[in-house]
LOVO-345230 format. One record per residue (C-alpha): residue number from 1; residue in one letter; x, y, z. Coordinates in steps of 0.25 Angstrom, whole numbers, m for minus. Layout:
[NUM; 'A'; [X; Y; Z]]
...
This chain:
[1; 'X'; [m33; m90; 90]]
[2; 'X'; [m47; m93; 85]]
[3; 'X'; [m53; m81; 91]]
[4; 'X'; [m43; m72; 84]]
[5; 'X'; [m45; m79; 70]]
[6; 'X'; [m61; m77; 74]]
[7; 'X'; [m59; m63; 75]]
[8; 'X'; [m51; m61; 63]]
[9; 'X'; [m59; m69; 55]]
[10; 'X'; [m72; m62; 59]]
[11; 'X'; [m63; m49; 56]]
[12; 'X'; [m60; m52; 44]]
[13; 'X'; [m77; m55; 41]]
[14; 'X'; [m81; m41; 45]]
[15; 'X'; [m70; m35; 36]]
[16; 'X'; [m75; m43; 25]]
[17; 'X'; [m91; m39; 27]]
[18; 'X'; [m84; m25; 28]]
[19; 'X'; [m79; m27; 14]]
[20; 'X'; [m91; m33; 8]]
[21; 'X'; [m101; m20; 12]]
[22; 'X'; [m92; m11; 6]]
[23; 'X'; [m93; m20; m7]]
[24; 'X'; [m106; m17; m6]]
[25; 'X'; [m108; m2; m5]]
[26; 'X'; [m96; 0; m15]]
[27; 'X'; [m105; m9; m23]]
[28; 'X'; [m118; m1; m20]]
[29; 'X'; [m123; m10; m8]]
[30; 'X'; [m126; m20; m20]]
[31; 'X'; [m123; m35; m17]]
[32; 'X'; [m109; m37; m22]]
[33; 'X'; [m114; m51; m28]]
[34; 'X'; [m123; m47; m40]]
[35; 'X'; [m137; m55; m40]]
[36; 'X'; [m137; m58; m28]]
[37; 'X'; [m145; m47; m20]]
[38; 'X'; [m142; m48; m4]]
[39; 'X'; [m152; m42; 8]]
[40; 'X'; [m144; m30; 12]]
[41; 'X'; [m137; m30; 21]]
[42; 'X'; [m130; m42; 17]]
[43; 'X'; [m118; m44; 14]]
[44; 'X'; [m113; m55; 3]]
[45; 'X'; [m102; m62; 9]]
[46; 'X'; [m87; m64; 4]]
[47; 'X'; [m92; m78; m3]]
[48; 'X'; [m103; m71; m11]]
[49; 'X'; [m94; m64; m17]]
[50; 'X'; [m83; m73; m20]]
[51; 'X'; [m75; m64; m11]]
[52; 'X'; [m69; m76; m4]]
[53; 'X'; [m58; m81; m14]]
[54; 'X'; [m49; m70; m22]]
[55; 'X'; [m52; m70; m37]]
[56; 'X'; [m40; m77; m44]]
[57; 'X'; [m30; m65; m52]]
[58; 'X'; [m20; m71; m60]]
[59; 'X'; [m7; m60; m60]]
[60; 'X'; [m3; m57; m74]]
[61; 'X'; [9; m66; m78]]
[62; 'X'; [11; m53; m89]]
[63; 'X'; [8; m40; m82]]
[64; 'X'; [18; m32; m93]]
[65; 'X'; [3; m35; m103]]
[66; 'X'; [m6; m31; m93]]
[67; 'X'; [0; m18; m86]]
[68; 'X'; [m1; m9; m98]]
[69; 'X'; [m16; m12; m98]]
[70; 'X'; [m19; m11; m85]]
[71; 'X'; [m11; 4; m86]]
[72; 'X'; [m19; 8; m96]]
[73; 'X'; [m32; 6; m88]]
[74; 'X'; [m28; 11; m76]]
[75; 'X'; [m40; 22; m74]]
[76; 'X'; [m28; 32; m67]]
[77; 'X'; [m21; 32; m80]]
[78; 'X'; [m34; 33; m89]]
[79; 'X'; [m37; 44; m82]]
[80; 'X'; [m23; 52; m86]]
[81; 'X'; [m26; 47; m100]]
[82; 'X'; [m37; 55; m100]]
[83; 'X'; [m30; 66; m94]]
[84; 'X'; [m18; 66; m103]]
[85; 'X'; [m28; 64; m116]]
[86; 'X'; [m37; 77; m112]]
[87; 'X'; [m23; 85; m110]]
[88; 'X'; [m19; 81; m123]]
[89; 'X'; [m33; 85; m129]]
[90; 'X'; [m31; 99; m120]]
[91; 'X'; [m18; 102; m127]]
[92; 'X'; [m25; 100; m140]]
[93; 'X'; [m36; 111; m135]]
[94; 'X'; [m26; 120; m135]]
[95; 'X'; [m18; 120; m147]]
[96; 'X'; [m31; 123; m153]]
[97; 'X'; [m30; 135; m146]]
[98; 'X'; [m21; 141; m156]]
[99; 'X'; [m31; 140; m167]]
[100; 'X'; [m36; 156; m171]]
[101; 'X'; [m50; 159; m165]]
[102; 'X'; [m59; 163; m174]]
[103; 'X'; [m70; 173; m168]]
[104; 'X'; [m84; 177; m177]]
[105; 'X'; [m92; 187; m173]]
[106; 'X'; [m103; 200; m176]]
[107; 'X'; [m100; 213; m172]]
[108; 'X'; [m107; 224; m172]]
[109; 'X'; [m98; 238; m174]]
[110; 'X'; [m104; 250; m168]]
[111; 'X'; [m90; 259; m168]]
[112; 'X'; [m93; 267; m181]]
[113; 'X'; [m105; 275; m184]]
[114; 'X'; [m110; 262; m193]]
[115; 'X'; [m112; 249; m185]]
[116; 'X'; [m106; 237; m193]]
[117; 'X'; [m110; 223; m190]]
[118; 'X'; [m103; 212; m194]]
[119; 'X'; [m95; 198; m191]]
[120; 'X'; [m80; 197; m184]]
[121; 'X'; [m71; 188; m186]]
[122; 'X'; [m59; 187; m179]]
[123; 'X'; [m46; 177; m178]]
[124; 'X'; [m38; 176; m163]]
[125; 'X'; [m25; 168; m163]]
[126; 'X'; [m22; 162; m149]]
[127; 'X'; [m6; 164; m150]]
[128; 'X'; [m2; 165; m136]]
[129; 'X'; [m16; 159; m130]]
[130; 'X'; [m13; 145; m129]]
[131; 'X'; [0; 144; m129]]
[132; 'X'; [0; 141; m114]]
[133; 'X'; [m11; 134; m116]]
[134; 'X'; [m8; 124; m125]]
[135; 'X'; [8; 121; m117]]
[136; 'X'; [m1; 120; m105]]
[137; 'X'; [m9; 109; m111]]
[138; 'X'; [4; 103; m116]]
[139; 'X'; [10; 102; m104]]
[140; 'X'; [m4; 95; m96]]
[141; 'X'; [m5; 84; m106]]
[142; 'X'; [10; 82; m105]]
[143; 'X'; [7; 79; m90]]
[144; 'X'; [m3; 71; m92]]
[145; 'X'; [4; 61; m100]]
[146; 'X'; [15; 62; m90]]
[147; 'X'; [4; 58; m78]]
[148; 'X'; [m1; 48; m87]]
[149; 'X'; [12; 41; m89]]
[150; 'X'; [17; 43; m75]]
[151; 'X'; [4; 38; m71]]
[152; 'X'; [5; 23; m80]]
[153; 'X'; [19; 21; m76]]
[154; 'X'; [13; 22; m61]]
[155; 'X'; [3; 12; m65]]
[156; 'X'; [11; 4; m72]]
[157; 'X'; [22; 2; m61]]
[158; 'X'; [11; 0; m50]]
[159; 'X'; [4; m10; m59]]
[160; 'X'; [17; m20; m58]]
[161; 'X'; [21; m17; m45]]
[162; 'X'; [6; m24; m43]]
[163; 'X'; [9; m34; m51]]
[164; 'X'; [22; m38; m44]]
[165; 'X'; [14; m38; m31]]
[166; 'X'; [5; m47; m38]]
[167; 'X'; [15; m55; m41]]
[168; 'X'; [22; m57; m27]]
[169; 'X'; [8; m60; m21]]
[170; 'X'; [5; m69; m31]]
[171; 'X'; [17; m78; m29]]
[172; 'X'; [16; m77; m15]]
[173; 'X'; [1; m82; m14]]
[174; 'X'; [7; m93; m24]]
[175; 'X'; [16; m98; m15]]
[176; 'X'; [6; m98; m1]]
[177; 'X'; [m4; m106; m10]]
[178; 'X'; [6; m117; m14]]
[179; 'X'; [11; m117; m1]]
[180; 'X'; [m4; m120; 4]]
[181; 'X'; [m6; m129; m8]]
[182; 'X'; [5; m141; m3]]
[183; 'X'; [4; m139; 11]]
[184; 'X'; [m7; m143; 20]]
[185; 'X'; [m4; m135; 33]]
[186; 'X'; [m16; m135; 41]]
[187; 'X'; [m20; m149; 38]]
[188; 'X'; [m6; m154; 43]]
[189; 'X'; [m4; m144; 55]]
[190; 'X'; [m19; m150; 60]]
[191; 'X'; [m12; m164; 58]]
[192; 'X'; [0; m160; 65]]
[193; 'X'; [m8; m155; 77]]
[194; 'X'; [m18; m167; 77]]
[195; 'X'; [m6; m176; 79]]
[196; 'X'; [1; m169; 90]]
[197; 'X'; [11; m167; 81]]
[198; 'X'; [10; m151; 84]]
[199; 'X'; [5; m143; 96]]
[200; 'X'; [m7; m135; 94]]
[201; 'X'; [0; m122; 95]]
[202; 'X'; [10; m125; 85]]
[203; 'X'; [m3; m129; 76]]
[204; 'X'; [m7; m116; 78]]
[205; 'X'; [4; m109; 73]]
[206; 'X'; [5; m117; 60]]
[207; 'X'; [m9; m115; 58]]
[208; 'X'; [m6; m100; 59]]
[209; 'X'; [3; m99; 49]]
[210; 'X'; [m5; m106; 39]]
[211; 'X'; [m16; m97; 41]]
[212; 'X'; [m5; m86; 41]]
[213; 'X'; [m1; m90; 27]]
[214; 'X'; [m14; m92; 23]]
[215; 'X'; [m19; m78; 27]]
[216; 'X'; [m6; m74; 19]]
[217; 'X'; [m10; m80; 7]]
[218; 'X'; [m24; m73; 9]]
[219; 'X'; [m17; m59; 10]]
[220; 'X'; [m9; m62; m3]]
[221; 'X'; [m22; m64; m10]]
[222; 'X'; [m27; m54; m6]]
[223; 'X'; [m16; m45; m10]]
[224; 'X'; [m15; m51; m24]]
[225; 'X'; [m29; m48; m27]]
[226; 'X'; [m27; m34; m23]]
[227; 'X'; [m13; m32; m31]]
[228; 'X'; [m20; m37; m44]]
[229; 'X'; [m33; m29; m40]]
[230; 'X'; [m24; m17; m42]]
[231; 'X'; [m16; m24; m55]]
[232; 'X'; [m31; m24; m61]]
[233; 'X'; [m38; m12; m55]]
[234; 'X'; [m42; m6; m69]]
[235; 'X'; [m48; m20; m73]]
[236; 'X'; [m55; m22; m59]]
C-alpha cells in the first residue's frame, strides 16, 4: 500500500514540474513570479507561486445581470459585430452606385480637315449596374446579422448551462466540507485501532475511504475552477 501511494505521489510531482516548464515558455522562459529572478534551469515550485490552494470564486447569486455582459464581450461575437457592421457599410457603398458619373476630359479632334481642341464632358447613369450589386450586399448583411444572433443565443445558452454546473459542483463541495468540518475521522479510526477496538485491515479500509472522499472533494474543486474559468473567459 505505501509503495503504490509512493509511486502515485511521485507521479503526480513529475506531472506538475511538467506543467510548471510549460508555464514558463508560454510565458517566454521568464520566471512566472516577477521580481524574483531564478538560475535557469530552475523551476519555481507550486508554493512560490501560490499554486498550492485554489483561488476562492464566489458563483453569482444573480447571473440573469451578469450573462448580458459577459455575451457582449465574448471575443466570437465581436468578431461578427464587426463583420455584420462592415456588410452594412458595404450595402451603403453600393447604393452610391446609382449616383450619375460625371467624366471630364481634353480631346483633341483630327476627323475634319481643322483639328479642334477642347474639353468633354460627359454624364453615365448606372441603371442596370448595380442592381445586383447592391441586392447582393443586402442579402450578405442580412446573413450576418442572422450569424451574429445565432451566435449570441449559443453563447448565451452555454453560458448558463456553465453556470448550473457551477451550481451543482458548488453544493456538492458544500456538503463534503461540512461533512469534514463535524467529523474527525482519522483521529477516531487511529483511536479505534489503538484500543483493539478494530483490526488493522478493517482501519485500512476506513482510512481509504476518507482519503477517497478527500480526493473527491479535491476533483470537485478542481472542476469548479475550471467551469467558472470558462463562465469568466472574456475577463481572464
Amino acid at each position: 500500500e505505501l509503495l503504490n501511494v509512493r509511486t502515485e505521489s511521485r507521479l503526480n510531482q513529475t506531472a506538475l514540474q511538467s506543467k510548471l516548464k510549460e508555464l514558463m515558455v508560454l510565458n517566454g522562459n521568464r520566471p512566472l513570479t516577477p521580481g524574483r529572478p531564478l538560475p535557469e534551469p530552475q523551476t519555481p515550485g507550486p508554493e512560490a507561486l501560490g499554486l498550492t490552494d485554489y483561488t476562492p470564486i464566489a458563483l453569482p447569486a444573480n447571473f440573469g445581470q451578469e450573462i448580458d455582459g459577459l455575451v457582449a464581450a465574448d471575443p466570437a461575437l465581436q468578431a461578427l459585430r464587426g463583420e455584420s457592421d462592415a456588410a452594412r457599410k458595404q450595402v451603403s457603398v453600393s447604393r452610391q452606385g446609382w449616383l450619375p458619373k460625371l467624366e471630364v476630359g481634353y480631346r483633341r479632334n483630327t476627323e475634319t480637315r481643322h483639328p479642334l481642341n477642347g474639353l468633354v464632358v460627359g454624364f453615365s447613369f448606372p441603371i442596370f449596374e448595380n442592381r445586383h450589386k447592391v441586392k447582393a450586399a443586402k442579402n450578405q448583411a442580412l446573413s450576418a446579422d442572422y450569424q451574429q444572433e445565432n451566435a449570441a443565443l449559443a453563447a448565451s445558452s452555454a453560458l448558463w448551462q456553465l453556470y448550473e454546473e457551477a451550481q451543482q459542483l458548488s453544493r456538492s463541495i458544500k456538503e463534503y466540507r461540512e461533512t469534514f468540518a463535524r467529523q474527525r475521522d482519522l483521529t477516531l479510526l487511529r483511536k479505534a485501532l489503538d484500543g483493539g477496538e478494530i483490526s488493522m485491515i478493517e482501519y485500512f479500509v476506513e482510512v481509504s475511504v476518507v482519503y477517497q472522499s478527500q480526493n473527491n472533494l479535491l476533483q470537485l474543486e478542481n472542476q469548479y475552477q475550471k467551469a467558472m474559468a470558462r463562465l469568466y473567459k472574456s475577463r481572464l
